[in-house]
N, C-alpha and C positions, 0 to 999 in steps of 0.2 A: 395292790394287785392280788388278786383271789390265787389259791390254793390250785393247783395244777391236779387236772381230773383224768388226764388222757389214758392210760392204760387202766382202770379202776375195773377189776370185773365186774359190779354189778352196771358199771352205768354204760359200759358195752353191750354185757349182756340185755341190758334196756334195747338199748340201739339196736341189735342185730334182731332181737324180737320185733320189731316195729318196721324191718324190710319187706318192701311189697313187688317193686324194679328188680330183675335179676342180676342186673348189671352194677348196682349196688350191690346187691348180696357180692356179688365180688369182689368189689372191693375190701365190704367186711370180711373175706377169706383168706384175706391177703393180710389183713392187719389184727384174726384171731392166731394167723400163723405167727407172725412177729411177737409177740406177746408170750404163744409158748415155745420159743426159739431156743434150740438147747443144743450146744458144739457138737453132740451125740447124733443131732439128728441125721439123716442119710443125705441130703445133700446140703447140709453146709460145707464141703469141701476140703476141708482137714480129715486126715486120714493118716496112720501109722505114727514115722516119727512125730510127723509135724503135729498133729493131736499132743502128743506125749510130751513134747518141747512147751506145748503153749501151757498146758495145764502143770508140767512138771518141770518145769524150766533148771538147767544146767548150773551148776555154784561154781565149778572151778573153774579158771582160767584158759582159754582156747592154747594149746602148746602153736608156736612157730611152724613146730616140725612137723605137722599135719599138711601133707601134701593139698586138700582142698583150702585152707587157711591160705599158703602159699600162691594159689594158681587164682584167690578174690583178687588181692592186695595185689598181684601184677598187674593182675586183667585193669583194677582201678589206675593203677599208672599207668600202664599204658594206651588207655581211653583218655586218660585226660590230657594226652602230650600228643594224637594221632591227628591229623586235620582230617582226614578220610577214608585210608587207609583203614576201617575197623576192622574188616578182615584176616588183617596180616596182626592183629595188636593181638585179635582173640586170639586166633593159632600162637603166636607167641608164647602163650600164660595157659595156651593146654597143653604143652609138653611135660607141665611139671604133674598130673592125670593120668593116671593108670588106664591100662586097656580097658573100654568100656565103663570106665568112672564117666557121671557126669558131673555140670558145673555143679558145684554146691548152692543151694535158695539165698542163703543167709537171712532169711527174713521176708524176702521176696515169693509169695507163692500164687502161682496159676491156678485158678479154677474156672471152668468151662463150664458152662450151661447150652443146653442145646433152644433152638429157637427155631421158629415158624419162617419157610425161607422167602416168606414175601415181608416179613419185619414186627409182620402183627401180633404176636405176642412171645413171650419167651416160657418154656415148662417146668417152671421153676413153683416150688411151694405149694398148694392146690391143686397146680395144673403140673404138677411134675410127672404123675403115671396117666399123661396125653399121650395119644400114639399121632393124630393128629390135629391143626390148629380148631382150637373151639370157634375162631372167627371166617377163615376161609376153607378151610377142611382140608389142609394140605397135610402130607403125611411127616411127620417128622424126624422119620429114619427112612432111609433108602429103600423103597419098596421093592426091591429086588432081593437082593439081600436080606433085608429082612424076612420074604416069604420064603427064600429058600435056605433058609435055617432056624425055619419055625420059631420065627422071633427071638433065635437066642442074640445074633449078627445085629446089635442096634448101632448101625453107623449113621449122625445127624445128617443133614443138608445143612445146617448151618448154626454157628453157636458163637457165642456171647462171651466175653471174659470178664475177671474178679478179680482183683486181689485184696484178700483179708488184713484186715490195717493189726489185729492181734499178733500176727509172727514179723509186722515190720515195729511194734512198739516195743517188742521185747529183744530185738537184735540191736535196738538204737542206743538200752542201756540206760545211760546218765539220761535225768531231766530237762527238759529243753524249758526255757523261762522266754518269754516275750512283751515286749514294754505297750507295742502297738497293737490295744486292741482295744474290743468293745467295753465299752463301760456304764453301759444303760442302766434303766431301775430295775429290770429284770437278773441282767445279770448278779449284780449286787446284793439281790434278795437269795438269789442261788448259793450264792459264796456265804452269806450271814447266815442262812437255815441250816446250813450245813451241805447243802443235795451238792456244791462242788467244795473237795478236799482238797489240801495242801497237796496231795498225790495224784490226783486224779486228772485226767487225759480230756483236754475241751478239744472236738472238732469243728468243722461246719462243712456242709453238700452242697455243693451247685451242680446247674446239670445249663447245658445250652446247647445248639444246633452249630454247625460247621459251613463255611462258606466253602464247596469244595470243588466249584464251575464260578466265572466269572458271571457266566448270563444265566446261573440260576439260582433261584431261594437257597437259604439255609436249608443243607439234609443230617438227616439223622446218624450217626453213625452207632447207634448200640441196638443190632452192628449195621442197620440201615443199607442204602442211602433214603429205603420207603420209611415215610412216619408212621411208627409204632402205634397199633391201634389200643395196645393193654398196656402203658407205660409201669403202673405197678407192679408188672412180670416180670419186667428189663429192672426196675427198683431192688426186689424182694431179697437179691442172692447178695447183689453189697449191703444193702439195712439190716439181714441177718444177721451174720456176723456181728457189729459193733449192737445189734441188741443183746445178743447173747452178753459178749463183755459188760454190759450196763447190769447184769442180773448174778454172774458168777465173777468180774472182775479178772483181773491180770496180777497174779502171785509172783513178783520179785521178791528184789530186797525187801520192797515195799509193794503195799497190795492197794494197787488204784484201780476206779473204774474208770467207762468213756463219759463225758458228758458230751450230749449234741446241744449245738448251742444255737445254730441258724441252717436254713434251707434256703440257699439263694436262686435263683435265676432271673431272669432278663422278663417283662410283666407277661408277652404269651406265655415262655415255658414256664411260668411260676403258677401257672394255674394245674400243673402237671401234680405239683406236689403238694399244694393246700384246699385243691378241689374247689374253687372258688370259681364263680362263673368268667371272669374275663371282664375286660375292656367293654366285650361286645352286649355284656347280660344287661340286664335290666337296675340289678344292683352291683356296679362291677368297680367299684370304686376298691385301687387295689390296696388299701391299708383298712377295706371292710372297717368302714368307721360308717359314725350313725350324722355323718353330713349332707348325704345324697346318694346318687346313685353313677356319678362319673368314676371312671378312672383314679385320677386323682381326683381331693378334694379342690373346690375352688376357693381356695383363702381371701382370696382382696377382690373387692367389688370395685366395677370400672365407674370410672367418673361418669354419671349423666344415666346412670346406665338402671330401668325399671325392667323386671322379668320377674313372673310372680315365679315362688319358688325357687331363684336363684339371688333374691335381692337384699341378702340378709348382710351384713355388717361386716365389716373386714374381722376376719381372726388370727389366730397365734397358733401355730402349727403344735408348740406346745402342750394345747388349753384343747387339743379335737379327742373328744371321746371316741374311744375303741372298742370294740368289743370285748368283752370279758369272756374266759373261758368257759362259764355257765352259761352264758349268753350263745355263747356257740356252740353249747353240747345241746340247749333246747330248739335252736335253730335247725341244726342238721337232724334234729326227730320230727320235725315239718317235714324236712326233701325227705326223707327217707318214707313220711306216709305219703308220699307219691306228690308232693307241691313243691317242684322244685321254681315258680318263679315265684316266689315269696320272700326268699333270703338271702340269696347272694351267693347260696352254697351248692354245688352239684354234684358232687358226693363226697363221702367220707375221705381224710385226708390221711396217706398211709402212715405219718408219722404219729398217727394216736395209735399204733401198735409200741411205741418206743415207751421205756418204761420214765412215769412220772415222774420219778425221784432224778432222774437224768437227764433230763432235755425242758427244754422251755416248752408251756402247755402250749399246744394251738388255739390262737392263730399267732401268738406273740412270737413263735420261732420263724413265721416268715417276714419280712421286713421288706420297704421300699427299695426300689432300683434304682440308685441314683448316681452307679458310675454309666451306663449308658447317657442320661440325660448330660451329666458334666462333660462326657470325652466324645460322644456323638450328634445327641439331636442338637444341643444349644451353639453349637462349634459349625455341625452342616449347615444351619442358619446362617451365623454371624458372619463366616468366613467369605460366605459368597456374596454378601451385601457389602462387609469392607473392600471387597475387588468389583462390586459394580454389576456382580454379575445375576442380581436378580433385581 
């Protein structure tokens, strides 16, 4: 497997030179910003202690006798023994809370981004000093308000939340070790080059849609229930965060960075994150291998069965060439000079702002869907032919 090219500046700055779509150029805006992503910047969303904690993390031991210490550790018993009662559990464990103290984070922290109140993009990175949306033109502070306090009053219509995984990795402490996990040739080559350390922090992102009406489609909820027209808006403020760690790391005891290791979703939303045309493109084959141009590839050929261009010889899921990641930095400077039905790609995918030494190159960090196929479509089939009913 080739050398991982995805954040390299000169071969972006290739790329972003050779935008001609503005809608592209956005993209590339999105993932020049990931690239120079830095805790400092103004909204990645740590602020005060919490800054000062992550970067300068605490050595001694939390005393007992810290009244917010005391009022976690109940709140956690008492959540865990309530059947529904939450109410009465939390008042419980704020008695031990000074006037006007509140809960303490421990690790857990809120950040808000504000967004476009029909869903269609969020103002986050690029688009963070919008006053309103670049796609419907809606205002995204309360125009009232806002004009009568000559824009100091920025109250949103609606906003988005975050929470940075650096203040819950550094609350957690001890190591967490896991038996069940990937172990492809990819990852393997990561752990042997060195890019993952005996310290250092593997994630993975999924993203999918909500079933939240019986008689209707999956909707959106970040924060929806309309589908997001800029999903790299709604992406930017969680990918920030764990890029920055990939570039300055997490100083403990021991000093690990994040590695990203996969970007999941269900085959439509997976087109959200690796800019690949879909099911429905012309090259939409979603392992972007060089077999054809379905979906999946088709591996076994049917008995009897003559079609030019599909009539080629059973193979070995094993043995299907892939793309390589040259192969798909020269692909995506095709769609980018404006030929997007030639490749199979429809724009740049925001995870080549993630830095190459940390994440598997694209297109190798996105992988096949195949707990839908095992737990869904193969099961709504079979089950209704063993009861007769198709």
């Amino acid at each position: 497997m080739s050398d991982p090219l995805d954040a390299d500046e000169e071969v972006l700055h290739e790329i972003n030179t050779n935008i001609t779509l503005e809608d592209l150029k956005k993209s590339m805006d999105y993932i020049q910003a990931l690239c120079a992503a830095s805790l400092n910047d103004p909204g990645a969303g740590l602020t005060g202690d919490s800054l000062k904690h992550l970067c300068n993390p605490p050595t001694h031991l939390a005393s007992i006798d810290d009244n917010a210490l005391v009022t976690v550790i109940e709140l956690y018993f008492n959540l865990s023994h309530a059947d529904h009662n939450y109410e009465q559990a939390t008042k419980s464990a704020a008695r031990h809370l000074q006037e006007g103290q509140e809960f303490p984070s421990f690790g857990i922290h809120l950040v808000e981004h504000h967004t476009c109140i029909n869903s269609c993009m969020a103002f986050t990175g690029p688009n963070s000093n919008l006053v309103e949306c670049a796609i419907c033109s809606e205002p995204c502070y309360d125009p009232i308000k806002f004009a009568n306090s000559q824009g100091k009053e920025k109250v949103p219509h609606l906003v988005t939340t975050s929470f940075p995984l650096g203040p819950h990795f550094m609350s957690t402490g001890a190591k967490q070790f896991y038996s069940d996990f990937l172990d492809g040739e990819a990852y393997h080559e990561a752990v042997h080059d060195g890019r993952i350390g005996n310290d250092d922090i593997v994630v993975m992102m999924s993203i999918d849609g909500a079933q939240l009406y019986q008689s209707k489609q999956s909707d959106w909820i970040i924060p929806g229930p309309n589908k997001p027209k800029n999903v790299d808006s709604f992406l930017f403020p969680g990918f920030h965060h764990p890029a920055t760690i990939q570039k300055e790391g997490l100083h403990q005891s021991y000093h690990s960075y994040l590695f990203l290791a996969l970007g999941t979703a269900d085959g439509p939303g997976l087109v959200y994150l690796n800019g690949l045309v879909g099911h429905h493109g012309k090259h939409g084959c979603h392992l972007f291998c060089s077999c054809g141009t379905h979906y999946y590839p088709a591996l076994l050929k049917p008995d009897n069965f003559i079609q030019a261009g599909s009539d080629h010889a059973d193979q070995c899921v094993e043995d299907l060439t892939l793309c390589s990641h040259e192969d798909y930095i020269q692909k995506l400077n095709i769609v980018l000079g404006s030929n997007r039905l030639a490749t199979g790609i429809s724009k740049p995918s925001i995870f080549l702002g993630f830095s190459p030494q940390h994440t598997l190159s694209v297109p190798f960090c996105f992988r096949s869907d195949i707990m839908h196929l095992m737990s869904l479509n193969i099961p709504d089939l079979l089950i209704p032919l063993w009861h007769r009913n198709i």
